[in-house]
C-alpha positions as CSV (number, residue, x, y, z in Angstrom):
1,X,0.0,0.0,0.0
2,X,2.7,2.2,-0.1
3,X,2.1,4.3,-3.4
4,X,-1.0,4.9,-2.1
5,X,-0.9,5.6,2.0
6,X,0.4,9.0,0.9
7,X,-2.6,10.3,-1.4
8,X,-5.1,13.0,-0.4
9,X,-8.6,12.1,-0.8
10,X,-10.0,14.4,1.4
11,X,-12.6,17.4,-0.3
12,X,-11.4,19.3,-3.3
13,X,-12.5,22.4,-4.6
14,X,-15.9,21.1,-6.6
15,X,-16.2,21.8,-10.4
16,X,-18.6,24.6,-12.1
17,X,-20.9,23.2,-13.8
18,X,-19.4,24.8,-16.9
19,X,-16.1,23.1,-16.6
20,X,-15.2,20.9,-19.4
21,X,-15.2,17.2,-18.4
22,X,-11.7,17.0,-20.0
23,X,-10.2,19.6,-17.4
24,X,-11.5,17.8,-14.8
25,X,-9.4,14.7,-15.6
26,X,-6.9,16.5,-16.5
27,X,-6.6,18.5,-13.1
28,X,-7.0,15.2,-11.3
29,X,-4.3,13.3,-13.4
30,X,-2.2,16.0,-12.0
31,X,-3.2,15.7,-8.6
32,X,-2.9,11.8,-8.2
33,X,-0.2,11.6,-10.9
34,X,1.6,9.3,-8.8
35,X,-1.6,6.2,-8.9
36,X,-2.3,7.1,-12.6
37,X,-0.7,3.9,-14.0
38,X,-2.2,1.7,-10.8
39,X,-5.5,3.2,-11.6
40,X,-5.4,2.7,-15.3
41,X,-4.2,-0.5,-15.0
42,X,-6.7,-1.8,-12.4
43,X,-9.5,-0.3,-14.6
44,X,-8.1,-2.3,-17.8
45,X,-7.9,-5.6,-15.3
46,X,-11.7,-5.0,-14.7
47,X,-13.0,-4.2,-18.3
48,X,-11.1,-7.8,-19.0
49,X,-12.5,-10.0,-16.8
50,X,-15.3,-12.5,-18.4
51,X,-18.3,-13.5,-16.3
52,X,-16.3,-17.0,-15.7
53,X,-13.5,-15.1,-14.4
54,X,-15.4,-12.8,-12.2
55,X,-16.8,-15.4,-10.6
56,X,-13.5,-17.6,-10.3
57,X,-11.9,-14.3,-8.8
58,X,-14.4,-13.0,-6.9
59,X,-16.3,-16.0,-5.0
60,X,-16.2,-14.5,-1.6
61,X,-17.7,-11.1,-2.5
62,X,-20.5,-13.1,-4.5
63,X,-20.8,-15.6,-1.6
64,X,-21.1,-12.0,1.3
65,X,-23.3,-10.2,-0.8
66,X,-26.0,-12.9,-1.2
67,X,-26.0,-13.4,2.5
68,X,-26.5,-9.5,3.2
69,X,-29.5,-9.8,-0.1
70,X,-31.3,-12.3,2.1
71,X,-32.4,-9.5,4.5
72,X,-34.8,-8.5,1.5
73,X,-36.4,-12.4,2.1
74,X,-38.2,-10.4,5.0
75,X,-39.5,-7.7,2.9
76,X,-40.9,-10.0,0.0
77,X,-42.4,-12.3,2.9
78,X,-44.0,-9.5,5.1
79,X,-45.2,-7.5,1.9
80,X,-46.7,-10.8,0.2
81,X,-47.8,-11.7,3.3
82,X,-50.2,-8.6,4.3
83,X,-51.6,-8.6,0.8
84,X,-52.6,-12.2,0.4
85,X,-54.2,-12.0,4.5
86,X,-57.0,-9.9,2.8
87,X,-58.2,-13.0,1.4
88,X,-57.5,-15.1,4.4
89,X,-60.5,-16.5,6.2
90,X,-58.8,-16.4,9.3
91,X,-57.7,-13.2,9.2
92,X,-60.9,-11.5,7.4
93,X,-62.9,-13.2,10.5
94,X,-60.9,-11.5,13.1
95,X,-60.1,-7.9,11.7
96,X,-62.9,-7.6,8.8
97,X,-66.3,-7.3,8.7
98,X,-69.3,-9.5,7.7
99,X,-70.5,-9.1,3.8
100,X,-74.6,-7.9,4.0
101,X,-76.3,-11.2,3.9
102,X,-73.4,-13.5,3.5
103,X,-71.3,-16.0,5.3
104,X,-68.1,-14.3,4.1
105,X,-66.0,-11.8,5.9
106,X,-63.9,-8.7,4.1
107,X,-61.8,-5.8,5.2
108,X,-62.7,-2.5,3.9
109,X,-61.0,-0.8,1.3
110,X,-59.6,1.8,3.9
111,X,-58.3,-0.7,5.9
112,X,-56.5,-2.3,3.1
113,X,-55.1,0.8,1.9
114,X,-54.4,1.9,5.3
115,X,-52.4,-1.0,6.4
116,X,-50.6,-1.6,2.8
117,X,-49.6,2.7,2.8
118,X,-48.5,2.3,6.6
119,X,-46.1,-0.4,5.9
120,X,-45.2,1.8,3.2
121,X,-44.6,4.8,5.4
122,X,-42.4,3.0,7.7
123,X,-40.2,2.1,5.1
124,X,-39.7,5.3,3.6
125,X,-38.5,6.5,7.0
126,X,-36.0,3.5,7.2
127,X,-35.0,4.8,3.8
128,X,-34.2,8.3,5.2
129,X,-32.2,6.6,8.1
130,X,-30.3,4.2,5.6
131,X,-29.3,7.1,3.8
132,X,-28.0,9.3,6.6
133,X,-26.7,5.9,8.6
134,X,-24.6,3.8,6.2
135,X,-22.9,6.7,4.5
136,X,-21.6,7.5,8.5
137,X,-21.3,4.5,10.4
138,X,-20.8,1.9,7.3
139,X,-23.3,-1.2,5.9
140,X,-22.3,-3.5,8.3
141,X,-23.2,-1.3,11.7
142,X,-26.3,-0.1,10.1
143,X,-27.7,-3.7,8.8
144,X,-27.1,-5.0,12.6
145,X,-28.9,-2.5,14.2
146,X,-31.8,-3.2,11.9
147,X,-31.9,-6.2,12.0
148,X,-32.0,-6.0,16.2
149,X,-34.4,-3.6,15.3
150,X,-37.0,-6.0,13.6
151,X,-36.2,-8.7,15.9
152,X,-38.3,-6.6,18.5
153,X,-40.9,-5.3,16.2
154,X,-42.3,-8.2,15.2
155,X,-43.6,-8.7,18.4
156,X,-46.3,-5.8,17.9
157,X,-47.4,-7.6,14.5
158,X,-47.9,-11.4,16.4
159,X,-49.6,-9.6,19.6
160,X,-51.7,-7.7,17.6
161,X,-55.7,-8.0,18.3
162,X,-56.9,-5.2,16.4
163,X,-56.5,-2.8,13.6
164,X,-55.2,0.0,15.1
165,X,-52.0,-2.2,17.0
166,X,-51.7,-4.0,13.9
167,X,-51.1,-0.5,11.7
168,X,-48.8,0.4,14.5
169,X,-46.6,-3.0,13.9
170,X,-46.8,-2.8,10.2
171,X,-45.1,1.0,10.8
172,X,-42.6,-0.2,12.8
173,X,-41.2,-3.0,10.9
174,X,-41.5,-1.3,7.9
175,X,-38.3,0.6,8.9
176,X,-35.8,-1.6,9.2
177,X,-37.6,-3.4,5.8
178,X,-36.5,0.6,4.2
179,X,-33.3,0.4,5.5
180,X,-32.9,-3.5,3.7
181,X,-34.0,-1.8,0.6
182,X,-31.2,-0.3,-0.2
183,X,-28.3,-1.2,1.9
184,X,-27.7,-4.6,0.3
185,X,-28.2,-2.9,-2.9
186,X,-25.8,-1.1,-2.8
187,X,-23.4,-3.4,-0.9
188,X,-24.0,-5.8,-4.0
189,X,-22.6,-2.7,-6.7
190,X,-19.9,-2.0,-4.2
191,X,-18.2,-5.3,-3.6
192,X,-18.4,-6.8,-7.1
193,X,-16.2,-5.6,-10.5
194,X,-18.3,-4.6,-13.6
195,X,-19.0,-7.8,-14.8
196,X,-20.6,-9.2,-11.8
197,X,-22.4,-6.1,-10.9
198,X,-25.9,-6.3,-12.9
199,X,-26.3,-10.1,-11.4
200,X,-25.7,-10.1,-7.8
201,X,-27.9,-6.7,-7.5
202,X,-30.7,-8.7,-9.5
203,X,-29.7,-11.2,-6.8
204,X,-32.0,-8.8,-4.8
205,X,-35.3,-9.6,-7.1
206,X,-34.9,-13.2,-6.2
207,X,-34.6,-12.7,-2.3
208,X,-37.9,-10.9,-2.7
209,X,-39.7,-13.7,-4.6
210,X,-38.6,-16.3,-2.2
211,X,-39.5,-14.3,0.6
212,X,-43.1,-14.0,-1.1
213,X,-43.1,-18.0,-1.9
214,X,-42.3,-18.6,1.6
215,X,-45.3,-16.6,2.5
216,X,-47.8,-17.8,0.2
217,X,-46.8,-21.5,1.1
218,X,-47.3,-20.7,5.0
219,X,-50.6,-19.6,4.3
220,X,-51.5,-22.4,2.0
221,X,-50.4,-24.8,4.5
222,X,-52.7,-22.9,7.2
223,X,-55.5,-22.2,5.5
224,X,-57.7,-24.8,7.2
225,X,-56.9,-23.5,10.8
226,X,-59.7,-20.9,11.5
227,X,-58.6,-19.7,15.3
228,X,-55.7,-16.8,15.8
229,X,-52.8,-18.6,15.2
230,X,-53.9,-19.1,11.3
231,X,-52.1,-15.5,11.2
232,X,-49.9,-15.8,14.0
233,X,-47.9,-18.5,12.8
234,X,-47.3,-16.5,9.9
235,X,-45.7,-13.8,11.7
236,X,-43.6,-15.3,14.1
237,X,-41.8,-17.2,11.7
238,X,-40.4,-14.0,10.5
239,X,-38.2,-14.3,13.7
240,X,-36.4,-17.1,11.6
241,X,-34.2,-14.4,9.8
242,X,-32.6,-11.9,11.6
243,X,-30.2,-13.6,14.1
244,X,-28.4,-15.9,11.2
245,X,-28.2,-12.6,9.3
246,X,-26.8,-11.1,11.6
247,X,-23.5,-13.6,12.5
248,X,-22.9,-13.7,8.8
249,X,-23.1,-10.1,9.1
250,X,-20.4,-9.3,11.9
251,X,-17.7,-11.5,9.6
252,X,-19.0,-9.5,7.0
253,X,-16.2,-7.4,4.7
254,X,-17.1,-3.7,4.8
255,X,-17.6,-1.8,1.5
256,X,-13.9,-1.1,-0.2
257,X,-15.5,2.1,-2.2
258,X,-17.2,3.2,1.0
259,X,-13.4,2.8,2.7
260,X,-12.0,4.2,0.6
261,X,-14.8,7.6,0.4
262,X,-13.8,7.6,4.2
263,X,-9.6,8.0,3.1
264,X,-9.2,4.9,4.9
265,X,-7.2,3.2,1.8
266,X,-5.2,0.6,4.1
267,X,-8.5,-0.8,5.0
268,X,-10.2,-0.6,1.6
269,X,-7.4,-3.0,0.5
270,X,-7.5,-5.4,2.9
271,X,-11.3,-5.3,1.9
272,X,-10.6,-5.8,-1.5
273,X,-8.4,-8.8,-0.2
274,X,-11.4,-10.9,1.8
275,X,-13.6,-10.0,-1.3
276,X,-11.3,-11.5,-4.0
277,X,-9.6,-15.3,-4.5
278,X,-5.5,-13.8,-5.8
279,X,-4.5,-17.4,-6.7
280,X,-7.0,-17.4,-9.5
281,X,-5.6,-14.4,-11.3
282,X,-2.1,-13.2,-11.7
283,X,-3.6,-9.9,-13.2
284,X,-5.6,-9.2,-9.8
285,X,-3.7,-6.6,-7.8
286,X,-5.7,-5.5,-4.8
287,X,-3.5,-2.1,-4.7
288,X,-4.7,-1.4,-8.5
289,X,-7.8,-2.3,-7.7
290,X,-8.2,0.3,-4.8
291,X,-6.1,2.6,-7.0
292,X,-9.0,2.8,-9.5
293,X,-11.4,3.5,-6.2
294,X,-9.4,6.4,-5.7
295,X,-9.2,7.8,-8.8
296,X,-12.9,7.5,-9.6
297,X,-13.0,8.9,-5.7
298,X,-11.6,11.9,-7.2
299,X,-13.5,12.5,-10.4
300,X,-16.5,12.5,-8.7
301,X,-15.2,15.1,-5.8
302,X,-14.1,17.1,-8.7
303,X,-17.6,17.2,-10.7
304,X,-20.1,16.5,-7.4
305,X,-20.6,19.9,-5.1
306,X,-21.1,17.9,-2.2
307,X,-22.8,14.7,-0.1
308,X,-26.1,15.5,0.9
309,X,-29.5,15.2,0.0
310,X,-29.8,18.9,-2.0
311,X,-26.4,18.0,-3.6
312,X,-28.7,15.3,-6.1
313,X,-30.9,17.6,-7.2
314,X,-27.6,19.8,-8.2
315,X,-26.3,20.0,-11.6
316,X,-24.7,17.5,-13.0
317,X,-26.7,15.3,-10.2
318,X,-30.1,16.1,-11.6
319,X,-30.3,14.2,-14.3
320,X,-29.1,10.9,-12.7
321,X,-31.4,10.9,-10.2
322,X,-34.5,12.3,-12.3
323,X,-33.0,8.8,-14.0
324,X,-32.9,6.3,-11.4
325,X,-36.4,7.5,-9.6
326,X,-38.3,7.4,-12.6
327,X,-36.6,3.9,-13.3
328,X,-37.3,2.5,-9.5
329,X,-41.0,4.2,-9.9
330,X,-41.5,2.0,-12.9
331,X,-41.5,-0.8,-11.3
332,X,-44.9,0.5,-9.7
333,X,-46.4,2.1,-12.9
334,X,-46.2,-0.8,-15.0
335,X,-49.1,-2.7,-13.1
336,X,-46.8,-5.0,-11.3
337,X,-49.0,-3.5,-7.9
338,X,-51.4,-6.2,-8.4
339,X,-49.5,-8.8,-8.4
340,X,-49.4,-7.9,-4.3
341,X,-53.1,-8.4,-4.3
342,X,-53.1,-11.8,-6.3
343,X,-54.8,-14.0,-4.1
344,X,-57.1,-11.3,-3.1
345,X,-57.7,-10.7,-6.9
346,X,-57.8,-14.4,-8.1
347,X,-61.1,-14.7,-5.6
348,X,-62.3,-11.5,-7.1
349,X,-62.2,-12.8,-10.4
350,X,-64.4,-16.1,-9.3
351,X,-61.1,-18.5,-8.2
352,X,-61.9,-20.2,-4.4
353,X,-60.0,-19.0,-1.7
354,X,-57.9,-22.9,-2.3
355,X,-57.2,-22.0,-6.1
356,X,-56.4,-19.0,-5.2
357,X,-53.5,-19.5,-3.3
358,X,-52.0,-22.6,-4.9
359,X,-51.8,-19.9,-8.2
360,X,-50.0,-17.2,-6.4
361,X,-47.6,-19.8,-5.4
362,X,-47.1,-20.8,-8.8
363,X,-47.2,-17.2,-9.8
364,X,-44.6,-16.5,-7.0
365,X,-42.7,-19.3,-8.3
366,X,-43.0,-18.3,-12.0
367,X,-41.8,-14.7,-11.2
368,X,-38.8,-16.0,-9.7
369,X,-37.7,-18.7,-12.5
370,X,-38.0,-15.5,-14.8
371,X,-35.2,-13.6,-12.8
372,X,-33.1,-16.6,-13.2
373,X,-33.9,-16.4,-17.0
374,X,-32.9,-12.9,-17.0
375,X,-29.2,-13.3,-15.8
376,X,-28.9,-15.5,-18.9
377,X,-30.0,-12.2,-21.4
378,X,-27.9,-10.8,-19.5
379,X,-25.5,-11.8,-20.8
380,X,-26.4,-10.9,-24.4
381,X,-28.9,-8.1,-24.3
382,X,-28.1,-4.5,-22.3
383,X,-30.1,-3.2,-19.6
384,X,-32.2,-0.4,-21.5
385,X,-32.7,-3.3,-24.1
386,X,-34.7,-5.3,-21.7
387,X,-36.2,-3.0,-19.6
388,X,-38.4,-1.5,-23.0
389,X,-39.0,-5.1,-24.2
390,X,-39.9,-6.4,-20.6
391,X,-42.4,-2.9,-20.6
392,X,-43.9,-4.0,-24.2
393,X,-44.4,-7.5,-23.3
394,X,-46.3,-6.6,-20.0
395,X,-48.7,-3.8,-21.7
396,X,-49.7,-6.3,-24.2
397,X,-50.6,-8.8,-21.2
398,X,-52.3,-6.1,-19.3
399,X,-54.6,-4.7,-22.2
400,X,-55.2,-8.8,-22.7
401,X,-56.4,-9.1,-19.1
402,X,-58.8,-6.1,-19.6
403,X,-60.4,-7.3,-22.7
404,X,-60.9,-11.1,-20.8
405,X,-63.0,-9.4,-18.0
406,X,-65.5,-8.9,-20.5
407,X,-66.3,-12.5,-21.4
408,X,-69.1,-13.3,-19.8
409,X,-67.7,-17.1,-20.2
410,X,-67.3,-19.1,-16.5
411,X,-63.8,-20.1,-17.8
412,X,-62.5,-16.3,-18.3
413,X,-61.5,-16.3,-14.6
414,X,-58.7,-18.9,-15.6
415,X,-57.8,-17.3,-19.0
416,X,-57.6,-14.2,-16.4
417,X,-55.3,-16.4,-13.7
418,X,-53.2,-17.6,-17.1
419,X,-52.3,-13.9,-18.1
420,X,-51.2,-12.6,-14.4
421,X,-48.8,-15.4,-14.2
422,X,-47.4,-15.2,-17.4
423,X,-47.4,-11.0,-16.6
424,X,-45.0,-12.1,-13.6
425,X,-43.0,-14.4,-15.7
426,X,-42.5,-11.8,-17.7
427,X,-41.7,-9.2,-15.3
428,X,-39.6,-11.2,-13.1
429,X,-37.1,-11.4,-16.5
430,X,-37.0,-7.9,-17.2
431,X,-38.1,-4.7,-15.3
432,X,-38.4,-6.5,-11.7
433,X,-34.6,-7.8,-11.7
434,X,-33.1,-5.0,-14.0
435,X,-34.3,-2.2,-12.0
436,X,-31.9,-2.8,-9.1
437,X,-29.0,-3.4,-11.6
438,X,-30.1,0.3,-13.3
439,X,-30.5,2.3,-10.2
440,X,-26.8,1.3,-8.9
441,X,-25.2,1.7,-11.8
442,X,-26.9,5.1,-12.9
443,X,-26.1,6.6,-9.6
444,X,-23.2,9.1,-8.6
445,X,-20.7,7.3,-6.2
446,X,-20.2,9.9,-3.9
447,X,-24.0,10.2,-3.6
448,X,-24.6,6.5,-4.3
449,X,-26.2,5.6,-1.2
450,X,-28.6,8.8,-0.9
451,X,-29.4,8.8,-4.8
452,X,-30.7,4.8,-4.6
453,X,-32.5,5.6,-1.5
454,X,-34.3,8.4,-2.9
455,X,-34.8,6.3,-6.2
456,X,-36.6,4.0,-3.6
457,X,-38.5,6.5,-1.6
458,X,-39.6,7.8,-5.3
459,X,-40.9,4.0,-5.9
460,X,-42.8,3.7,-2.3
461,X,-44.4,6.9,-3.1
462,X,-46.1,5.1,-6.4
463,X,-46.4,1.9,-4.3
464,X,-48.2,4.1,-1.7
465,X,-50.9,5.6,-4.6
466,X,-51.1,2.0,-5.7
467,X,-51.8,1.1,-2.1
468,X,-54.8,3.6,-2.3
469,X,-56.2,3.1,-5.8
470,X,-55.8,-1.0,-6.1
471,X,-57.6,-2.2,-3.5
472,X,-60.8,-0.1,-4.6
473,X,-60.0,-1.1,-8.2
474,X,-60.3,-5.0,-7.4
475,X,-62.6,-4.9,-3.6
476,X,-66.2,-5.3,-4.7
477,X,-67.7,-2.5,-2.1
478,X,-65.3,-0.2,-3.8
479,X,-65.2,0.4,-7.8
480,X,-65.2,-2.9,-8.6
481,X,-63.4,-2.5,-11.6
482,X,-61.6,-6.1,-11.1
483,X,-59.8,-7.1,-14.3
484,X,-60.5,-4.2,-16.3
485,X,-57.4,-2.6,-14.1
486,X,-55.6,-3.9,-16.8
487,X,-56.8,-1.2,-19.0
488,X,-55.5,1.4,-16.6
489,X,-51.9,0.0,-15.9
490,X,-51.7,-1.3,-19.9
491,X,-52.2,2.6,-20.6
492,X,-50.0,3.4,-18.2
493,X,-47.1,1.2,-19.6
494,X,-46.8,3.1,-22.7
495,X,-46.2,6.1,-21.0
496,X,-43.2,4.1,-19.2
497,X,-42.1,2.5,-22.7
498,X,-42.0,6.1,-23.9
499,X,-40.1,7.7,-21.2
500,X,-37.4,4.8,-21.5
501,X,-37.1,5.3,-25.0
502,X,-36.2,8.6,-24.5
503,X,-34.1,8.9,-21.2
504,X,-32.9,5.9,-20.1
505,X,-29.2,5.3,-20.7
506,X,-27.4,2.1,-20.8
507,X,-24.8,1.3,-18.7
508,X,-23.6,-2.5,-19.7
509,X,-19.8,-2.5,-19.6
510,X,-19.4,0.7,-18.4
511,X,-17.0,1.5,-15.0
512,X,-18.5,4.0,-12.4
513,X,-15.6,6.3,-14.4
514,X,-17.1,6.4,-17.8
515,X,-20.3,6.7,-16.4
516,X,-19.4,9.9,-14.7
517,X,-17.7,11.0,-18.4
518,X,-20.9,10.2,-20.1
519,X,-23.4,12.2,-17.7
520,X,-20.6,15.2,-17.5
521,X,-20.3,15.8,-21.0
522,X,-24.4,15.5,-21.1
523,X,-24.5,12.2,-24.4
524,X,-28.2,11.9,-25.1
525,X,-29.4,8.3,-23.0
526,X,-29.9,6.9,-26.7
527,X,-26.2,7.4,-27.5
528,X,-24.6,6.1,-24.3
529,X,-24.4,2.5,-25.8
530,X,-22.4,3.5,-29.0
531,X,-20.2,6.7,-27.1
532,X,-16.5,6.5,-26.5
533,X,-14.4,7.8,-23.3
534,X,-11.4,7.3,-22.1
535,X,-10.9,8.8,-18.5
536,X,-7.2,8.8,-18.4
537,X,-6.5,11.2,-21.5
């Protein structure tokens, strides 16, 4: 570590925004002359590495970063699991009320919206945390204090015996879910070279869907039990999580690019060391490696005016994340919201309460093969590529979906049940997976962590309108639209189609480096692909 114990990475004076990108590397070329052929050299070893070879060099930072992504398990089974209890006999019989003249029980649309938005409220506020916490204390302090965190407020959801306590508990643990969001993430982009980066943050999309699987299957299995602990089983075997989580956490590796923001470069490399296998490369060089941290470090502190919130929506920031929260609010535009409400919508639609279930399973299931198939194109399509097919693929099912509600036929209900799981096949391969790949890559690495946290804030905000309108879309005592939501969403998606078409850039291949060059100089998101940089001359 000697060439590099010696370098200042401390503030610099920031760049106007008129300053030609050119001057910027220029002036800090100049000011780390002394890592420039480390740096150039380390960025060359990166761009080189195949997907074999990042996986034969880097096992250990693929092996921590999945154990940190199955935090999100808790999200995907709490979220699927609060969605599917409004179709839960159980449940409806204990916090619902009974339909006018029959034997059937249903919470109100307010309630439903109330409980879905409040879960969503809490996790906004463990966004905000995340953002503030990580950036200070690290990932590793800030995921074991949630995770503490979680382990206690569970409690309030099992104990719960009435609305009110229950809106209090989904609240509660939806902070620490806002602070999972986007710490492992981010932890994923950070610990991984290029190469690796768009799979292990998908990695995320998958945690989710098992979580949701898990939670579907509970319920399945205790759908027969008709006292209290048909939902209380449920909830305490959220407890199953955190403590595992949290030993894998403490051996954890922290975050060599957060190190190395921190000017602690001694550390960074011994990071870089735990993260990477040296005997399977004689090209790997851990001091290159944190070389190139540095000097992207540097280019950043040259062209960013600062760390905090206000500094995103500063030029050059803007654009980025105007970028990233349009691309996380997708997500929640594209009609994926009632996919949380399956089971509640399959009964809707004319399925039994049985069928019902079992086909969110599958669906569940389905959604998750698709993020498998995704890492595949991958490998041969770019991110912006999939993103607009995944959108045009999904608007075709939707507008399908709405034109089936009005068949009168008995069998429309399945032809209905056929399109949603192909819809979350679909998604699961493109827009749910390649979002958290997008948003990581698109963002500023000096604002990295606040940028993805208010790219997630900006999709909780659509999750909370779709938290308020769904449930009255598809709940009978509401608008009772049912299906025909699919009209609504399917016009919806061709506003997102357009938008991507337009503004979203693609960042396959690129280093955080070049990305920086491409936003500085201001290449149109349609040119991105085809542009060349060099960030050394």
């Amino acid at each position: 570590m000697s060439k590099q114990a010696a370098i200042t990475v401390g503030p610099v004076t920031p760049s106007q925004s008129h300053t030609q990108f050119s001057e910027v590397i220029s002036h800090v070329n100049q000011q780390h002359a002394d890592i420039i052929t480390d740096a150039k050299q380390g960025t060359e070893s990166e761009q080189r590495l195949s997907f074999l070879d990042g996986v034969r060099l880097y096992p250990k930072a693929i092996g921590w970063s999945l154990l940190l992504s199955t935090a999100v398990i808790m999200e995907g089974f709490d979220t699927a699991l609060l969605g599917n209890f409004f179709a839960y006999p159980s449940f409806q019989k204990k916090f619902g009320h009974q339909v006018p003249g029959k034997d059937t029980y249903q919470l109100s649309a307010a309630w439903q919206t109330g409980l879905i938005d409040g879960a969503l409220c809490g996790q906004i506020i463990g966004l905000a945390i995340n953002g503030w916490a990580s950036e200070r204390f690290g990932y590793r302090k800030t995921m074991i204090v949630s995770l503490v965190a979680i382990s206690g407020f569970i409690f309030v959801e099992f104990f719960s015996t009435n609305l009110v306590t229950l809106l209090v508990g989904e609240i509660l643990v939806g902070v620490p879910l806002g602070v999972f969001q986007t710490l492992t993430t981010v932890y994923a982009s950070e610990v991984c070279p290029v190469v690796l980066r768009s799979y292990l943050t998908s990695w995320v999309n998958i945690c989710w869907f098992i979580g949701a699987m898990i939670s579907t299957g509970v319920l399945r299995g205790c759908l027969k039990r008709s006292d209290d602990w048909g939902y209380r089983i449920p909830f305490a075997l959220q407890w199953i999580w955190p403590v595992p989580i949290i030993l894998g956490v403490l051996f954890a590796p922290e975050s060599p690019w957060w190190l190395v923001r921190k000017g602690r470069l001694a550390d960074a490399e011994r990071s870089v060391r735990r993260l990477a296998l040296s005997t399977s490369s004689s090209d790997f060089s851990p001091e290159k490696t944190v070389a190139m941290m540095v000097h992207t470090d540097a280019i950043e502190k040259e062209t960013v005016a600062g760390a905090s919130y206000i500094d995103c929506f500063r030029s050059p920031n803007l654009r980025r994340t105007a970028i990233v929260c349009t691309t996380w609010a997708i997500q929640r535009l594209c009609g994926s919201g009632l996919s949380a409400y399956s089971t509640y919508f399959f009964e809707q639609a004319g399925l039994s309460a049985s069928n019902s279930f079992s086909l969110t399973l599958i669906q569940e299931g389905i959604g998750m093969l698709g993020t498998f198939v995704a890492g595949f194109m991958m490998l041969r399509f770019g991110r912006r590529t999939l993103y607009i097919g995944g959108l045009s693929l999904q608007c075709i099912l939707l507008f399908l979906m709405g034109f089936l509600s009005l068949s009168k036929a008995h069998d429309a209900a399945w032809g209905i049940a056929g399109v949603m799981v192909t819809f979350q096949f679909v998604y699961g391969s493109a827009v749910g997976p390649i979002c958290y790949s997008l948003v990581t890559e698109l963002s500023p690495l000096t604002l990295r962590t606040r940028t993805v946290v208010l790219a997630r804030i900006s999709y909780n905000t659509m999750s909370l309108v779709n938290g308020v309108i769904t449930p009255r879309m598809i709940n009978p005592t509401a608008w009772n639209w049912g299906a025909k939501a699919g009209f609504f969403w399917g016009g919806s998606c061709i506003i997102c189609i357009l938008w991507c078409y337009f503004f979203l850039p693609e960042p396959r291949g690129r280093t955080y480096a070049e990305l920086d060059a491409l936003f500085e100089r201001g290449v149109s998101a349609r040119k991105f692909k085809s542009t060349k940089v060099d960030v050394f001359s």
